[in-house]
C-alpha positions, 0 to 999 in steps of 0.5 A: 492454496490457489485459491487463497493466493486468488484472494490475496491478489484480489487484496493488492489490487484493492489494496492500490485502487484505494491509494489511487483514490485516495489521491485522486480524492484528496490531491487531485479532485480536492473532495474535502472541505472545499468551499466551491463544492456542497456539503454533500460532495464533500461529505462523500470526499471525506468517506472515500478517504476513510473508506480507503485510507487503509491501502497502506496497512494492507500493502504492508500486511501482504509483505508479513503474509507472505514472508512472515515466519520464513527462514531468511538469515542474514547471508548472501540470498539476504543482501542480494535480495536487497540489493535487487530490490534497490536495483529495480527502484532506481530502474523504476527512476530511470525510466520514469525520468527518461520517458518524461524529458522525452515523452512532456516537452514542458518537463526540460523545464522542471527542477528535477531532484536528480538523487531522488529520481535515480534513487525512488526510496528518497523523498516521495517514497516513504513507502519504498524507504520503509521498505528497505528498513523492513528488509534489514530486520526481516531475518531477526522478525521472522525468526522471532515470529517462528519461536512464538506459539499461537498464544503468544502472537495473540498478546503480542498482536494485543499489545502492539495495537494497544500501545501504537493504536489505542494509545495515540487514538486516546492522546497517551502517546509516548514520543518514544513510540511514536510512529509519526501517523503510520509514515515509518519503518516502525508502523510497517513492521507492525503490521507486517507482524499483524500480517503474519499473524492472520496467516497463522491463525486465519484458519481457527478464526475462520471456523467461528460460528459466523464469522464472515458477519462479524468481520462484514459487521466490523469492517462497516463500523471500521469505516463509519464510526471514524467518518462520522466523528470526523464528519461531525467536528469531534476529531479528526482520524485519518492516520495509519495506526488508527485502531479503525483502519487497523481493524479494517486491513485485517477484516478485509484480508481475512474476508478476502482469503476465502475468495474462490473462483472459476478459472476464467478472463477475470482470475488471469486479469487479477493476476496481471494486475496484482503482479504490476501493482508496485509500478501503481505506486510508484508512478502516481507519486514520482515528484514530477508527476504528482506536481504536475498531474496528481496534485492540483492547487485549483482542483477542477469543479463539475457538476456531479455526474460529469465529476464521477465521470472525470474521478473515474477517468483519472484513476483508470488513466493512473492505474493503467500508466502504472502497469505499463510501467511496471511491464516496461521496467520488469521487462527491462529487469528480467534482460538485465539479470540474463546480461549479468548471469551470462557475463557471470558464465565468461572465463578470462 
């Protein structure tokens, strides 16, 4: 079981490096369509996005994963668990906020939003709101998700992709189950569901005759057949619930759980950062540093060696600042709940 849970930290982290290119690609570096760059660049600018565009998907399958199918009820454990979570976000504001105004002089001059930088799941966070949506349903899910046999998350699993992937992909979509590209509770409780449906049934799938290259196989196509319809005029396809990305969450979770490892500096290094990946996240899209940091409206033009290079350089700089937030905050959380357990304990 160690094993797998390497696997599935190895999924996080990939998980986050492939929104922090994502960003550094699109909003930062501005490696699609851009008239100061070559068909080439731009051409590679537009795989990165379809190469990493399902970071999202995987993030809210990991959720499904692990908490699918688990007897949460709707008690007290529930409702402290949310009211946790929230605390921890707006710690996550806090200091965020704090150590710009004292680390960037120029920062005293930004208009901050100052609901959303106490309250991270406003604006910005899409992710983080959904989330919290999720939480609130999590009980009902999952306890449904428990009922259903093999069989039936089969044809539910069929039936969701069909009708929020298929159908939106062949322009018969209903407004009425729409899920705005991915950007919603509603897209997050899906896979959430798909999530939980691979850890039901990864172990029959697994024992397909040579299923490693079937899931290598479509998980190739999963990125190239999206690129290249794009790449040529036909459509544009970069959404969440597009049946590609999709398809490329599940191959990769399902090729990843099977990682195993020696015990050695690299399962440690994994961990570290799959534990602090949140922190990742919330650092690259708090408002003041994504205006000022992540998204460029005159992105910086190299030749290309010098291009990886800085590419490269700005993903390390983002991953790493998210960590050492997300150790910072996590510290601070951790003082927080001894505070709290110990006043909890005085009688007066």
């Amino acid at each position: 079981m160690k094993e797998r849970f390497l696997g599935l930290d190895l999924y996080r982290v990939l998980a986050i490096l492939m929104i922090t290119i994502l960003h550094v690609n699109y909003q930062h570096c501005g490696l699609i369509n851009n008239p100061t760059l070559s068909t080439g660049v731009c051409a590679t600018g537009l795989f990165i996005e379809y190469l990493c565009f399902a970071g999202v998907n995987c993030f809210a399958m990991l959720s499904g994963y692990f908490m699918g199918g688990m007897g949460v009820k709707y008690d007290w454990n529930w409702a402290k668990r949310i009211a946790l979570f929230w605390f921890k976000m707006v710690l996550f504001g806090v200091v965020l906020y704090l150590s710009i105004v004292l680390l960037i002089p120029q920062a005293r001059d930004y208009s901050f939003d100052y609901l959303s930088t106490f309250l991270p799941f406003k604006g910005f966070y899409w992710y983080i709101n959904a989330y919290f949506g999720l939480m609130i349903f999590m009980p009902l899910v999952n306890k449904s998700l428990q009922a259903c046999s093999d069989r039936a998350l089969l044809v539910v699993s069929g039936i969701l992709f069909i009708l929020f992937s298929i159908f939106p992909l062949l322009g018969i979509e209903s407004k009425t189950l729409g899920v705005l590209g991915g950007y919603s509770l509603s897209w997050l409780l899906i896979c959430y569901i798909y999530g939980y449906v691979v850890k039901r049934l990864a172990n029959n799938v697994l024992n397909i005759k040579k299923v490693n290259l079937i899931l290598i196989i479509i998980l190739i196509l999963s990125v190239l057949v999206p690129f290249t319809i794009d790449f040529c005029g036909l459509r544009w396809m970069q959404f969440y619930n597009s049946p590609f990305c999709v398809l490329e969450a599940v191959c990769l979770m399902l090729l990843l759980i099977q990682v195993k490892m020696a015990h050695s500096w690299l399962i440690k290094l994994i961990a570290f950062i799959s534990a602090n990946s949140l922190g990742v996240y919330l650092f690259q899209n708090y408002p003041y540093i994504w205006d000022n940091y992540v998204f460029r409206i005159n992105p910086v033009v190299y030749p290309p060696f010098k291009m990886v290079c800085y590419f490269i350089f700005v993903v390390v700089v983002l991953e790493f600042l998210g960590v050492l937030l997300n150790l910072i905050v996590e510290k601070i959380y951790k003082h927080s709940a001894k505070i709290c357990t110990y006043w909890g304990k005085i009688k007066f």
